[in-house]
C-alpha positions, 0 to 999 in steps of 0.5 A, a space after each residue: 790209469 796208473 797204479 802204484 803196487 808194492 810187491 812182496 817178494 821172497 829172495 830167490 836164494 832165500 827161504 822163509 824158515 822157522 827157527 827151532 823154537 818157534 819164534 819169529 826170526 829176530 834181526 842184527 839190531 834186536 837189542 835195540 828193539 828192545 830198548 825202543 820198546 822199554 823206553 817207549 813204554 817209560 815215555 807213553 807214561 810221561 805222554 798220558 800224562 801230557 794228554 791229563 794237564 791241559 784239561 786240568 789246566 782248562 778246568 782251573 781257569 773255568 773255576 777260578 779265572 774264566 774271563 781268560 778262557 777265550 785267550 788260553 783255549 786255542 793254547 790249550 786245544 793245540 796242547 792236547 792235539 799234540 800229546 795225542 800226536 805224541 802218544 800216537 807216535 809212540 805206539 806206532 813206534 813200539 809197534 816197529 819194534 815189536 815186528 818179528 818179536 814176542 809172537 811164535 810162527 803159527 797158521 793164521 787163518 786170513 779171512 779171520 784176520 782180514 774180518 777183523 781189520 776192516 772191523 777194527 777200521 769200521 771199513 765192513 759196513 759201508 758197502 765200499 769194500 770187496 774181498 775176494 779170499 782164495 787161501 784158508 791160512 798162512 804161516 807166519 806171526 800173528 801179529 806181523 799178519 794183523 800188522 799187513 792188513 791194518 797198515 794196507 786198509 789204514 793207508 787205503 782208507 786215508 791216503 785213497 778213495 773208494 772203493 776199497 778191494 781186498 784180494 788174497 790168493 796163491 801165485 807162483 808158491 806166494 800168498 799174495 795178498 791184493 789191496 787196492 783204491 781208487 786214489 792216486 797212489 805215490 808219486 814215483 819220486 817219493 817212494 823211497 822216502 816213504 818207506 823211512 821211519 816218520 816220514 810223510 808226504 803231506 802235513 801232519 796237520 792235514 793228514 794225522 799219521 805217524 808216518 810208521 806204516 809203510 816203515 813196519 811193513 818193509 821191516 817185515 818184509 827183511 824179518 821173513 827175507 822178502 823185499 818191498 818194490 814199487 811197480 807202476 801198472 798203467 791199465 785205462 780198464 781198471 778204476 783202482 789207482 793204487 794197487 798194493 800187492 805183497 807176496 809170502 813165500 808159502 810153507 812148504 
């Protein structure tokens, strides 16, 4: 069976540092981080209330004019499946351009951090996911280790099929960390496509997403001078069809 993998790997004449001040390292292009995350949040403003008008509207024509309902409800179902969409683009937006930002490099402890993501994906009660965890903590921002988990399990959980494996140990000085699914990965032709900002390989109407994740994770790989590669495992033994392996430069 074929697997798809992404390795994060440290660039051999590279290493993970932390700058004097503690802060995540910042790229070229911070100045426009910032400006995405001042007008995403102006926006989101605009969206909230987007997400409020078609149910005032749906109110009024209840009250005053209900005999049209039947015409307008479809409308108005589709306006606030699209503000929702909208609003769901934003965050993830922000969300890229916070990566490497306003966090200070710290010992994040994993298992703490994995808990909290399958929780958060409700992925810690039905029995469907493993986790085998080999190291305490990792060196790095918080939030960009919670951005790992919740993309990967996220990305598992609606693009795969279970069961779900979730695998973090020490290999060659890296923390590697292992999450795998029974589904069919990525076809080898998309693969760089889908690691471009809103891209996404099905309809949005079939599949809800922003199309971000894979996007966030590969600008967290340049912010810690890593690299996300694609590597298909043919293996008929295993029943896992997708395999995501990201691989840390541990502290020294």
């Amino acid at each position: 069976m074929m697997r798809g993998a992404i390795v994060f790997q440290q660039s051999r004449d590279k290493k993970l540092t932390e700058p004097s001040d503690q802060t995540a390292t910042v790229s070229d292009a911070d100045d426009f981080d910032r400006f995405v995350h001042i007008l995403g949040h102006d926006l989101r403003a605009c969206v909230r209330a987007l997400n409020v008008l078609p149910t005032w509207i749906e109110e009024d024509v209840v009250s005053h004019a209900p005999e049209l309902m039947p015409l307008m409800s479809e409308n108005i179902t589709m306006m606030k499946a699209q503000s929702v969409r909208l609003d769901r683009m934003l965050v993830d937006l922000l969300e890229f351009s916070r990566v490497g930002r306003l966090q200070k490099i710290e010992t994040v402890s994993i298992a703490t951090v994995v808990e909290k993501s399958l929780q958060k994906l409700g992925m810690d009660t039905n029995g469907t996911t493993t986790t085998r965890i080999e190291l305490s903590s990792i060196r790095c921002g918080p939030d960009d280790a919670r951005r790992i988990f919740d993309i990967l399990l996220s990305n598992a959980q609606k693009h795969g099929a279970a069961p779900f494996e979730v695998q973090v140990y020490e290999a060659d000085g890296c923390c590697v960390i292992h999450v795998a699914d029974a589904g069919h990965g990525i076809p080898f032709a998309h693969r760089g496509k889908v690691l471009e900002p809103m891209s996404t390989l099905q309809s949005r109407d079939t599949i809800e997403g922003s199309g971000m994740g894979l996007a966030i994770l590969q600008k967290i790989a340049a912010i810690y001078q890593g690299a996300i590669t694609w590597r298909d495992v043919e293996d008929s033994a295993s029943t896992q069809a997708a395999l995501v392996e990201i691989r840390l430069p541990l502290a020294s």
